[in-house]
C-alpha positions in Angstrom: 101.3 31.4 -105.6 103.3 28.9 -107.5 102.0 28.0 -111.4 100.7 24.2 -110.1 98.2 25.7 -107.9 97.2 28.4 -110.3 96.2 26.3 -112.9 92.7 26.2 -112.7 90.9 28.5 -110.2 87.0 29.9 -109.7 87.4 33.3 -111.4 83.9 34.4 -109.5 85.2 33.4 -106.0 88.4 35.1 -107.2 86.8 38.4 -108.1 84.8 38.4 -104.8 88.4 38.5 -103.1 90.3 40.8 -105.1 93.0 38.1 -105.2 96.5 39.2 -106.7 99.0 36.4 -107.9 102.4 37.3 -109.4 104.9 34.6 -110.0 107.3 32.6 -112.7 106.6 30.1 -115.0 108.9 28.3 -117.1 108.7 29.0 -120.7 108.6 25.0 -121.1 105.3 24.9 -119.4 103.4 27.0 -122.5 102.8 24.1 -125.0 101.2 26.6 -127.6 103.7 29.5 -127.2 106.6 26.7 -127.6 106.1 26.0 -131.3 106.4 30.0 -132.0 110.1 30.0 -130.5 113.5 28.5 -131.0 113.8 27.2 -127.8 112.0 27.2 -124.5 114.7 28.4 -122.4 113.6 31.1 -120.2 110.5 32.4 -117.9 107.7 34.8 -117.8 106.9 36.8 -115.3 103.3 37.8 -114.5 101.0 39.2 -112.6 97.5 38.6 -112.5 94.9 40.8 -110.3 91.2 40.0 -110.0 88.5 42.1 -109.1 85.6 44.9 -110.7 86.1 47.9 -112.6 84.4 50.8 -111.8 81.1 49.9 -113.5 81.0 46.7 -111.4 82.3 44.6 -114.6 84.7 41.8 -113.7 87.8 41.8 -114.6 91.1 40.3 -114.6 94.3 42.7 -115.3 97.5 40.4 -117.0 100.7 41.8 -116.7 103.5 39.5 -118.3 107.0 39.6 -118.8 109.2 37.7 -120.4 112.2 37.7 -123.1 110.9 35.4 -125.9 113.9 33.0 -127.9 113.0 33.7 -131.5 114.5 33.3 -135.1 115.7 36.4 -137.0 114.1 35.6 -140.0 116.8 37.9 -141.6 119.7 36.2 -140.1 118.2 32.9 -138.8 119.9 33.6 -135.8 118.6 33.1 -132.5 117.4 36.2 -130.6 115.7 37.5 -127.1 113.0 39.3 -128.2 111.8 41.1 -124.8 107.5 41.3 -123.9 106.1 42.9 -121.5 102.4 43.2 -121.7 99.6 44.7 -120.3 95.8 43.5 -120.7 92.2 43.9 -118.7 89.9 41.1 -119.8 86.5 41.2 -118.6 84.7 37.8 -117.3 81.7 36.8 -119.3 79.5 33.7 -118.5 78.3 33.8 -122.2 79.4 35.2 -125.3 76.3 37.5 -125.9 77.8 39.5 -122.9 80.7 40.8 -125.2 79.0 43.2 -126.9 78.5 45.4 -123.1 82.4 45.1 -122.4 83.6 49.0 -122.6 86.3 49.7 -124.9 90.3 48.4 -124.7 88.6 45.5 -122.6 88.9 42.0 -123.9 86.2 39.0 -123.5 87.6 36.2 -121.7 84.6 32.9 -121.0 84.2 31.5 -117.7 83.3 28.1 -118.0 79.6 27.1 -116.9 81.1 25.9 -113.6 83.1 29.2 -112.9 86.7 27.5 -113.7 89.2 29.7 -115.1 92.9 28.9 -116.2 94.7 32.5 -115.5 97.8 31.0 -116.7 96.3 29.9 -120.5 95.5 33.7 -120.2 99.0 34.3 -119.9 100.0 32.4 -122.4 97.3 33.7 -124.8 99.2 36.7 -124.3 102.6 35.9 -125.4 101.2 34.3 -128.2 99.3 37.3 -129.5 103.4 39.1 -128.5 105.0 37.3 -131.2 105.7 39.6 -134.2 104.8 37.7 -137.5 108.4 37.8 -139.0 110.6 38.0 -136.4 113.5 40.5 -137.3 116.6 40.4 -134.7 117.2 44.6 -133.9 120.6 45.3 -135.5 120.6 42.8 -138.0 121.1 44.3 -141.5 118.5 44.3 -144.1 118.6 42.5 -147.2 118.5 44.4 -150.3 118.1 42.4 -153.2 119.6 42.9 -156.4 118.1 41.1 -159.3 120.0 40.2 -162.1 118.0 39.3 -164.8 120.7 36.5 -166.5 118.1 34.1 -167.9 116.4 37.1 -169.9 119.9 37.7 -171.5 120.9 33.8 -172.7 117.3 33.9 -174.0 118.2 36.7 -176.1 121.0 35.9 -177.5 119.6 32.6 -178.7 117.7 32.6 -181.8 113.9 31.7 -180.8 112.5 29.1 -182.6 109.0 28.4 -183.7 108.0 25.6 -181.3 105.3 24.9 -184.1 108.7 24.0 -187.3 108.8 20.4 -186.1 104.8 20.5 -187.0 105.1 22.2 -189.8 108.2 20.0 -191.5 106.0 16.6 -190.7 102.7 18.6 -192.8 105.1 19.0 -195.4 106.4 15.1 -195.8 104.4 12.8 -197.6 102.1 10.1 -195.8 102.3 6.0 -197.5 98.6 6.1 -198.2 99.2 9.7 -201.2 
């Protein structure tokens, strides 16, 4: 099913049907993910599959695949950084239900009208993908040397009293003695 269509979908009518969708989307079309990357060339790949878990819970499996353009914050140099990702949310019409979702499942809200955006899901996903600091594989690490140079000019300066120039103007005379 293409991304257009998939936008917004009823995730109850979805479940009843077991529907599957796999397609592309273009990495253009995340407006969230795009300010976490260098560029938004590429695609993701996903997968998502509707349906009820064993304990009759709805769920929604996300499978998404995609090689993210990043910044080596070592190198500032642009790298693929490669996702693939695997997470069951289960569907909950109000927030008080999270605290019955088993463990290794995550809360996703249905709206009050049953709408559901599988692929802001998707994206939710690549978001939570992107390391913190970015680090290129390969690229060499920085070890810093410090070298301490203003801690030797201070020492070979004589220190003065910042308080002398106080201490000469006590010492002079006022008009009015």
């Amino acid at each position: 099913m293409s991304a257009t269509s998939l936008s917004v979908v009823d995730a109850w009518r979805m479940v009843s049907a077991a529907r599957i969708f796999t397609g592309r989307v273009p990495l253009s079309s995340f407006t969230r993910l795009a300010g976490l990357l260098a560029d938004t060339e590429g695609e993701c790949r996903y997968e998502i599959e509707f349906g009820r878990d064993l304990s009759g819970l709805a769920t929604i499996d996300i499978v998404a695949e995609a090689e993210l353009p990043l910044v080596c914050q070592r190198s500032l140099e642009r790298f693929l950084y490669p996702v693939s990702s695997r997470q069951q949310l289960g569907l909950l019409a109000d927030e008080s239900e999270e605290a019955a979702l088993p463990e290794g499942v995550e809360p996703a809200l249905v709206g009050p009208d049953g709408t559901l955006h599988p692929l802001e899901l998707v994206e939710d996903e690549l978001i939570l993908a992107v390391p913190a600091f970015p680090v290129k594989p390969g690229s060499a690490e920085v070890e810093a040397v410090w070298n301490d140079a203003t801690a030797e000019v201070e020492e070979e300066q004589p220190r003065t009293n910042p308080f002398a120039a106080l201490a000469a103007l006590k010492g002079r005379k006022t008009l009015g003695d």
